[in-house]
C-alpha positions as CSV (number, residue, x, y, z in Angstrom):
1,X,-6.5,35.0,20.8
2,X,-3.0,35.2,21.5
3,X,-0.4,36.3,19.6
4,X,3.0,33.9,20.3
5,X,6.6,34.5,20.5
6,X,7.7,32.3,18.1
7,X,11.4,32.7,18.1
8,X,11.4,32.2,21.7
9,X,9.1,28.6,21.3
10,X,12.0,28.0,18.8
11,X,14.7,28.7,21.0
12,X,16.2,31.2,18.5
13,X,16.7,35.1,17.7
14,X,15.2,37.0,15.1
15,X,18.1,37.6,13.5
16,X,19.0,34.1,12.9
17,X,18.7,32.6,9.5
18,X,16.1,30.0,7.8
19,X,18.9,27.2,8.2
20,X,19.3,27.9,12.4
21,X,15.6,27.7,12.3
22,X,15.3,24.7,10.8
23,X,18.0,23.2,12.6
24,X,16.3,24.0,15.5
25,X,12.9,22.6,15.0
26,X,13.8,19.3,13.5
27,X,15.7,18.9,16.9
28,X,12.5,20.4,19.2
29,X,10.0,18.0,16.7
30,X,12.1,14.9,17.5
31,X,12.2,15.8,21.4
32,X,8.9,16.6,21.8
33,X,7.4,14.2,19.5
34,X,4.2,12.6,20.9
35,X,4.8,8.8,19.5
36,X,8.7,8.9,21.2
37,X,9.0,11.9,23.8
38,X,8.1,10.9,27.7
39,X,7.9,14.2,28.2
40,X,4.2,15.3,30.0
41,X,3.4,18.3,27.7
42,X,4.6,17.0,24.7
43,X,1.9,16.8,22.7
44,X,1.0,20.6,23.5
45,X,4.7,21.7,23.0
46,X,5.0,19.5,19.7
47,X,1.8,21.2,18.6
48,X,3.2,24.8,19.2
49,X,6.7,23.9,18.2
50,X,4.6,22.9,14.5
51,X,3.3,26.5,14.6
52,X,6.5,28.6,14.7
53,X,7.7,27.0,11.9
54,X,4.6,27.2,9.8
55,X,5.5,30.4,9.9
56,X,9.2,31.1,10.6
57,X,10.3,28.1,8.2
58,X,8.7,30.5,4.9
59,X,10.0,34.0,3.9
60,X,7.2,35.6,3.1
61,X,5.1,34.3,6.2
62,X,8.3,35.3,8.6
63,X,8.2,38.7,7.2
64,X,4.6,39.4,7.8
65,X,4.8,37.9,11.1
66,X,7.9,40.5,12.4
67,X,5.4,43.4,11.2
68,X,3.3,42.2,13.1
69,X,5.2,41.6,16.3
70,X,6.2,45.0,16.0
71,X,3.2,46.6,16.1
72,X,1.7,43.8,19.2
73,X,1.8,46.9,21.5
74,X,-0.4,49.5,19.7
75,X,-3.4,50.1,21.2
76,X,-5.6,49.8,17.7
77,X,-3.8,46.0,17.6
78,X,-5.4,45.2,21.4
79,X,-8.3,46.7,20.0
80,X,-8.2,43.8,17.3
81,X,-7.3,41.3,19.6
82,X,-10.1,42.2,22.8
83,X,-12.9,42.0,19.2
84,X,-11.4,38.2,18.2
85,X,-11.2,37.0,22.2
86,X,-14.1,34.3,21.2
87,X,-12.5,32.8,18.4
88,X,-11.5,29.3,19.6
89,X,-8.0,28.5,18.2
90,X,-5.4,29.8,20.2
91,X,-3.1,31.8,17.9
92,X,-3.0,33.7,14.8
93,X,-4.1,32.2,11.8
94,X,-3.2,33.5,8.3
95,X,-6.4,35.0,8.0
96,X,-6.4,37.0,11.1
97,X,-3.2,38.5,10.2
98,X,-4.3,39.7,7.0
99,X,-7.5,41.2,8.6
100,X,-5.7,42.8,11.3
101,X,-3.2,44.6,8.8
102,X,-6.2,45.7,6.5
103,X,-7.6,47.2,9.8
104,X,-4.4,49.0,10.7
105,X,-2.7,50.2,7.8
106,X,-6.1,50.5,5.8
107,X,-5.0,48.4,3.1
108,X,-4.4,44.9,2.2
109,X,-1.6,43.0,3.3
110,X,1.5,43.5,0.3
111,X,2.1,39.9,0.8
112,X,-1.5,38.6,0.1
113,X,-1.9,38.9,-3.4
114,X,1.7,37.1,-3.9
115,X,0.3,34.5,-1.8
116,X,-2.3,33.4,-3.7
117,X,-0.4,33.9,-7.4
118,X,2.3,31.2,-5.4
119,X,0.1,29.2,-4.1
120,X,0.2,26.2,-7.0
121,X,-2.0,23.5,-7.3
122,X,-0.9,20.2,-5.8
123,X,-2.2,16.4,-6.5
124,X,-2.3,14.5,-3.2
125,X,-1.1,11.2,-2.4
126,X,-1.4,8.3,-3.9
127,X,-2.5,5.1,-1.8
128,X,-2.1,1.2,-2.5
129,X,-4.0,-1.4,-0.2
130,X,-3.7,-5.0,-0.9
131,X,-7.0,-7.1,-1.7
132,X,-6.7,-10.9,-1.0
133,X,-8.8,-13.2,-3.7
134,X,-9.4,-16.6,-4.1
135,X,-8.3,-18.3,-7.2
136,X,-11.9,-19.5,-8.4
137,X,-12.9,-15.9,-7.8
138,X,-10.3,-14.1,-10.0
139,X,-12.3,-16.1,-13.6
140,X,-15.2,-14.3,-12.4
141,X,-16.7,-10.6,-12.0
142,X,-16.2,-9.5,-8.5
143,X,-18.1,-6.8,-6.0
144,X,-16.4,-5.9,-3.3
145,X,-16.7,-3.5,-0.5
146,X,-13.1,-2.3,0.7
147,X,-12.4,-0.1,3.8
148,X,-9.2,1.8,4.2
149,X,-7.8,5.1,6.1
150,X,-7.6,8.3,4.6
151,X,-4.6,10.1,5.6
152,X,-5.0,14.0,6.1
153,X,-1.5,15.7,6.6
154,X,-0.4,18.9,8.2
155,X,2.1,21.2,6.0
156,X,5.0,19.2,7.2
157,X,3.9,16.4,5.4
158,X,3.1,14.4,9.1
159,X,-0.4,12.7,9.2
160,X,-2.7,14.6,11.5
161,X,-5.4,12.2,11.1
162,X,-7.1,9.4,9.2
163,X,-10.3,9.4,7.9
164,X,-12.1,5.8,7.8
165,X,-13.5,5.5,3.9
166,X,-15.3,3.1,2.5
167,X,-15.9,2.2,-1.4
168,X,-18.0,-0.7,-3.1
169,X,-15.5,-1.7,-6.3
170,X,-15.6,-4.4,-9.3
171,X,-13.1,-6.9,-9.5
172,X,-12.6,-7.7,-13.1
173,X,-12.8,-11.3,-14.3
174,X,-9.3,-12.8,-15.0
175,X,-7.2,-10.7,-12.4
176,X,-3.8,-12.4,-11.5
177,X,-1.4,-12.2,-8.1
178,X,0.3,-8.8,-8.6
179,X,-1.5,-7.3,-10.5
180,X,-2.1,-3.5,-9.8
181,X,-6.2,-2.0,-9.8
182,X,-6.1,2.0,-9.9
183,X,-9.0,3.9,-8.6
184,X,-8.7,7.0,-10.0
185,X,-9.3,10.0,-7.3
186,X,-9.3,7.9,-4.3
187,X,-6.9,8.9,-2.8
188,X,-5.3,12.1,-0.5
189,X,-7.1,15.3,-1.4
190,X,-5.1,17.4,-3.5
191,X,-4.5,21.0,-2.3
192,X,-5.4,24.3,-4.2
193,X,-7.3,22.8,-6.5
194,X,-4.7,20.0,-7.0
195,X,-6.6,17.0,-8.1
196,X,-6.8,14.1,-5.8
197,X,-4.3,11.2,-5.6
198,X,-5.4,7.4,-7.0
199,X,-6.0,4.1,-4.9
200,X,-4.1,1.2,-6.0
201,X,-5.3,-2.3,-5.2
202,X,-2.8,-4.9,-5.8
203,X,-4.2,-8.6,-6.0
204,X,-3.6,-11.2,-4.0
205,X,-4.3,-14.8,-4.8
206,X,-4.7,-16.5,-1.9
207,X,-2.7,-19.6,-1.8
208,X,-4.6,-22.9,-3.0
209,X,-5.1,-26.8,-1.6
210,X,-4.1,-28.0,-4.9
211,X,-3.0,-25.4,-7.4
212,X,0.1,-23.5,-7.7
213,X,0.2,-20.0,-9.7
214,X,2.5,-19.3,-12.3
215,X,1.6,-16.3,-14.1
216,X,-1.5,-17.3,-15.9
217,X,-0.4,-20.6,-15.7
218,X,-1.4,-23.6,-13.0
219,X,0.3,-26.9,-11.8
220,X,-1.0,-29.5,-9.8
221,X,0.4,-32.6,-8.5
222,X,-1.1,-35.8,-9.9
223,X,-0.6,-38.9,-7.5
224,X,-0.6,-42.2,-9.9
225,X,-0.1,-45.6,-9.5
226,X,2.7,-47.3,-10.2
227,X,0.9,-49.4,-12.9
228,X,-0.8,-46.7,-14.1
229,X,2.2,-44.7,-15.0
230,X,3.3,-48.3,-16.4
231,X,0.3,-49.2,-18.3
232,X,-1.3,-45.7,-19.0
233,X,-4.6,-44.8,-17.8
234,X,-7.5,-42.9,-17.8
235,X,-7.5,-40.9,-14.5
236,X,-10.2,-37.9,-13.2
237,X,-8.5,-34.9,-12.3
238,X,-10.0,-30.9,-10.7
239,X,-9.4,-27.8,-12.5
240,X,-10.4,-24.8,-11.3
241,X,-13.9,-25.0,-12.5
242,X,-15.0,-28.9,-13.2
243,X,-13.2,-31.8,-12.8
244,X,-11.8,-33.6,-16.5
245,X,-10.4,-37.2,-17.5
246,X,-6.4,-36.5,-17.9
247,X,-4.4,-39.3,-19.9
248,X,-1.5,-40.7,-18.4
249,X,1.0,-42.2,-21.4
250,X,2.2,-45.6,-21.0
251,X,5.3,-45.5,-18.9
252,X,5.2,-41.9,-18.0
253,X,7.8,-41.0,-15.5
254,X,7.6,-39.4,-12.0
255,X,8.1,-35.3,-12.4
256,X,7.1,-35.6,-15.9
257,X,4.3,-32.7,-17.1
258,X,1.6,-33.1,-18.8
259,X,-0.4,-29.8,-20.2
260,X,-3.7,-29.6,-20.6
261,X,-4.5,-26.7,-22.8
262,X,-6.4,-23.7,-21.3
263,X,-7.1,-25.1,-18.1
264,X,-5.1,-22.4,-16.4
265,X,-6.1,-18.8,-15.4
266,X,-8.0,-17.0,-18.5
267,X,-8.3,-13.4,-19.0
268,X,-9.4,-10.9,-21.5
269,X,-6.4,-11.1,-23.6
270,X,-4.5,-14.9,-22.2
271,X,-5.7,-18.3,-21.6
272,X,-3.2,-20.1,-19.5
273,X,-2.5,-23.8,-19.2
274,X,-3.1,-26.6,-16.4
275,X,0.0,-28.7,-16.3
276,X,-0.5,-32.0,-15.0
277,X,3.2,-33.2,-12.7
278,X,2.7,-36.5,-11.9
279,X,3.9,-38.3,-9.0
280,X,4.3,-42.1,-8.6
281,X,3.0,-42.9,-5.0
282,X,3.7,-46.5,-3.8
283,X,1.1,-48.9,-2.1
284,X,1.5,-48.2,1.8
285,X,2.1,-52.3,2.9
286,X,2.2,-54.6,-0.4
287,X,0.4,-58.0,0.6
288,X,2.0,-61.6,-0.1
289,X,0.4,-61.4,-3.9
290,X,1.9,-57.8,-4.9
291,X,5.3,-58.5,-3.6
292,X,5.5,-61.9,-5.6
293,X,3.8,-59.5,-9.2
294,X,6.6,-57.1,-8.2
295,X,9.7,-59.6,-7.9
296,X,8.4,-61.5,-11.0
297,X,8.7,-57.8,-12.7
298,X,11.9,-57.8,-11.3
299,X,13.3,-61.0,-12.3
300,X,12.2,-60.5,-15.7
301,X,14.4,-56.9,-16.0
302,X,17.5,-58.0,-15.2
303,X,19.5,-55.3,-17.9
304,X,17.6,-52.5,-16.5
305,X,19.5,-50.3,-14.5
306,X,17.5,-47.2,-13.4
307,X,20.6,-45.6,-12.0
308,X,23.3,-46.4,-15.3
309,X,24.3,-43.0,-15.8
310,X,26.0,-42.9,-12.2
311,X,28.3,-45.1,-13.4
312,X,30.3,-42.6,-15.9
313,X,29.9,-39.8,-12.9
């Protein structure tokens, strides 16, 4: 167990203020950071760097640390170090400290007891993961087994390390795109009792061959004869569960919607609609015969002019 000069990992003096301190490790992190630095010790360096301002960076830590220091020549404090020489972590942890001044002065540290009256509860993080369902699945119940990472951070507020965590969860019936699940307690660990953060799935409706989402609402494009949006007809058409005989009006136009009543996405509390856009789609290559119906259906509308209301443009 060694006892570190921390100040001179910093860079600084022991006289200088919190604000020097801090100047100076947010300059030493970014250096010596292991995702950017080329450096060949810097995750060791980053790692120590981390350490001195644990400490240096609070008031109360600082102080006990300069007693300390002060006293790293005394033969009772080798005494304490030479006992600890197993322990496996390579400086002073809070702990140590506080037994090492209980051994020396024969009392506990005067900083201990604040320590824990300061030390406040904290709730940890929350976390949000995006879960990708199909559109017939989100009218029904769903299990689901979802994996994610854990984040564990250090007292900077960096991520140490993620823990791999998996959860079986129930997708409830009627779930649209968007929408926001929360798993209460699933998320960081909260510190000092703090209670834990929450996971939040949001949905994802994965996009559809034939259906377009709005809201609770669904559209799909209806390919129809010409003589069908003419004449009117009787035509089979999918929703999302079975397929149903849609009515096409007699000379419906092309764009025009036609709702079918809660055919759309249904939940606890909304039924949407299916609406119905039709779409006029041509013959690909008209034979003698069709092109002869078609100019006798143009000879015989002569005053029609689909494109009048150009004219006063």
């Amino acid at each position: 167990m060694e006892l570190k000069d921390y100040y001179a990992i910093m860079g600084v003096k022991p006289t200088d203020d919190t604000k020097t301190i801090k100047t100076a490790y947010r300059r030493l992190a970014k250096k010596y950071h292991p995702d950017v630095s080329k450096e060949p010790n810097a995750e060791a360096r980053f790692k120590e760097i981390a350490q001195a301002w644990e400490v240096l960076g609070d008031e109360q830590r600082r102080a006990e640390y300069d007693e300390l220091w002060a006293h790293r020549n005394d033969p009772k404090f080798r005494q304490f170090t030479q006992q600890h020489s197993n322990k496996s972590q390579e400086s002073f942890s809070q702990e140590d400290f506080d037994d090492f001044y209980a051994s020396f002065f024969g009392q506990h540290s005067p900083f201990e007891g604040r320590r824990t009256q300061q030390a406040s509860k904290q709730r940890g993080h929350d976390l949000e993961i995006e879960l990708a369902v199909f559109l017939e699945e989100s009218q029904e119940e769903q299990k689901r087994t979802i994996s994610y990472h854990l984040p564990v951070y250090n007292v900077f507020g960096i991520v140490e390390k993620e823990i791999p965590k998996t959860l079986n969860v129930k997708i409830p019936a009627g779930v649209i795109d968007g929408q926001r699940i929360r798993l209460k307690g699933q998320g960081t660990i909260g510190e000092n009792g703090g209670e834990n953060g929450d996971l939040w799935l949001t949905i994802r409706i994965a996009p559809h061959p034939l259906f377009d989402i709005k809201g609770h609402d669904l559209e799909i494009v209806v390919p129809v004869a010409p003589w069908e949006a003419a004449l009117g007809a009787k035509i089979p058409i999918p929703t999302i569960k079975e397929k149903i005989l849609l009515t096409i009006p007699a000379g419906s136009q092309a764009g025009q919607k036609l709702r079918i009543k809660g055919k759309g996405l249904i939940s606890k509390k909304v039924s949407g609609d299916l609406y119905a856009i039709l779409k006029i789609v041509m013959p690909p290559k008209p034979d003698e015969k069709m092109r002869e119906l078609w100019q006798q259906i143009a000879d015989s509308q002569t005053d029609y002019n689909p494109r009048k209301d150009w004219e006063n443009k």
